[in-house]
N, C-alpha and C positions, 0 to 999 in steps of 0.2 A: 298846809304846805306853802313853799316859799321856793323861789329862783335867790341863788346865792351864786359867789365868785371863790371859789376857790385861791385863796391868800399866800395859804402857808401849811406849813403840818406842826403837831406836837410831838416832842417824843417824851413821856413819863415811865421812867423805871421802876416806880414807887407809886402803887398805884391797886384797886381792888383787882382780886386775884380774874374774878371773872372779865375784867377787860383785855385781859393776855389775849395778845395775836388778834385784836380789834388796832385799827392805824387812827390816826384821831388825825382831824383837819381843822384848820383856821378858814372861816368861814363867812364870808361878807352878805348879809341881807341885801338885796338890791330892790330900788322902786323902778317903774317905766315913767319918764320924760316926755309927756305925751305933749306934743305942738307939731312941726315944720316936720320936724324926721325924730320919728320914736325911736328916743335908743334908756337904755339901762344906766339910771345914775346907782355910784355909792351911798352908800346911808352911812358908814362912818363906824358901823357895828362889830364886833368879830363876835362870833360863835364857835365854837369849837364842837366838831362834831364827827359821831362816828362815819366809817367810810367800809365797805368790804367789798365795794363795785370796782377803786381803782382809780378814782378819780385825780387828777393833778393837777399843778400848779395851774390857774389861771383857766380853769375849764366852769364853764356854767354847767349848775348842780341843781336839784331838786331835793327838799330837805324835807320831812317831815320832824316836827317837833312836839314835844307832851308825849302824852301817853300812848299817842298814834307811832312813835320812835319807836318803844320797846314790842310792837306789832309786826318790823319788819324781821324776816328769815334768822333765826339762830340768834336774838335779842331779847327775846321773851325775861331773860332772868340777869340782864345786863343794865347796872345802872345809868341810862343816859335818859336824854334828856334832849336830842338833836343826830338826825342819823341822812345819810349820805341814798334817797332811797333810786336816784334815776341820776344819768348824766345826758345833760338835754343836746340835740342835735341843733333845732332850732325853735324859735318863739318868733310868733307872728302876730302884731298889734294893727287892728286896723290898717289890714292887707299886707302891711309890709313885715320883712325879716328885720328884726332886731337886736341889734349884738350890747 
């Protein structure tokens, strides 16, 4: 599992029949900045991944990826490879909140 940034979304019309009515998201890995004041850099990545929680533009995300993706709810026979599985409230590094 990974903390991501929610970027963008995709929209594909043309596309395997079993991903109907799954929303696909643009999806930034992020690392922690640990020194003075821990906060969340970009890594420069996008992911694209699936989403059925709701998550939006600009909201930090919890992804699982691999084989542990097709584990979460109603995915079982869905080709991905990166899925949308928490939308995090907050993350706390060495006491503090970090955005």
């Amino acid at each position: 599992m990974f903390l991501a940034r929610v970027k963008g979304h995709v929209v594909a019309t043309a596309k395997d029949e079993s991903m109907n009515g799954h929303k696909l998201l643009i999806v930034e890995p992020l690392k922690i900045a640990y020194g003075e004041t821990d906060r969340f850099e970009p890594t420069g990545r996008a992911i694209v991944s699936m989403d059925h929680l709701g998550a939006g533009e600009g909201q930090l995300v919890l992804i699982a990826q691999g084989s542990s993706a097709r584990m979460a709810e109603g995915l079982s026979k869905v080709p991905t490879d990166a899925v949308v599985i928490g939308i995090v409230d907050e993350a706390v590094v060495n006491g503090q909140k970090i955005t």
